[in-house]
C-alpha positions, 0 to 999 in steps of 0.5 A: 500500500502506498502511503497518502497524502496525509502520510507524507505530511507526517513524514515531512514533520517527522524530520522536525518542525515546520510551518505552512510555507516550508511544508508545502516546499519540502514536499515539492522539492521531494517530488521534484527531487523524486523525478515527479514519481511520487504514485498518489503524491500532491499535485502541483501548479505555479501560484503566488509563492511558487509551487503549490497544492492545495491538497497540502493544505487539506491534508494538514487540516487532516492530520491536525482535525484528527490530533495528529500534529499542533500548532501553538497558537500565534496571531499569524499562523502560517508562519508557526510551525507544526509538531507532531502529536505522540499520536502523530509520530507513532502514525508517522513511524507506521507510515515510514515503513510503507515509504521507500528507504530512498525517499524517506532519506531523500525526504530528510535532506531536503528537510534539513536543508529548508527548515533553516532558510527565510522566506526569500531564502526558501523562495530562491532555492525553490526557482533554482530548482524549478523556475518554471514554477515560479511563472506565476509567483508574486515575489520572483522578480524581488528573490531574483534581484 
């Protein structure tokens, strides 16, 4: 059985916290690093702020609807991270197992290397490695600049 879309959610936040943006750029970058085979993986199409899925979205209010991950409340919440639940990770741990090694390890780098970075920062990695999501992005011309 192949993992859903609510797993890689969990999956992602396994490697440590992230907020909604950061999110939405992982999973991106793993299915652009994955060679966009991901079987039942997020769609992706260029918007605002590059790459985006809605269904990142849903499957975060998922897993956060079901207690699976929290947010700390904070008067801007898409800039607050995400943490897994007890309950989360030991969802996450049982998803891992239905997951590629190869993607799972890939999944990891691609945290470590994200988490860290601004919002420009995270923004001009992602064109690097994907200008033609960028098309439509509001902030293309002031990262590039």
């Amino acid at each position: 059985m192949s993992p859903s879309q609510k797993d890689w959610v969990l999956l992602a936040l396994r490697n440590g916290p992230l907020d909604r943006i950061h999110l939405m750029k992982v999973l991106f970058l793993l299915w652009i690093r994955a060679n966009r085979k991901i079987p039942g993986y997020f769609v992706f199409e260029p918007y605002l702020y590059g790459p985006f899925s809605l269904d990142v979205y849903s499957a975060l209010a998922d897993v956060q609807r079901e207690g699976l991950v929290v947010q700390p409340p904070h008067p801007i919440q898409d800039w607050v991270p995400y943490y897994l639940t007890g309950k989360g990770e030991r969802a996450a741990e049982e998803a891992a197992q239905s997951v590629d090694g190869h993607l799972l390890v890939l999944l990891g780098t691609i945290t470590a290397e994200i988490a860290p970075l601004n919002f420009y920062d995270l923004l001009r990695r992602v064109y690097r490695e994907a200008p033609e999501f960028a098309a439509r992005s509001l902030m293309r011309e002031i990262v590039e600049a």
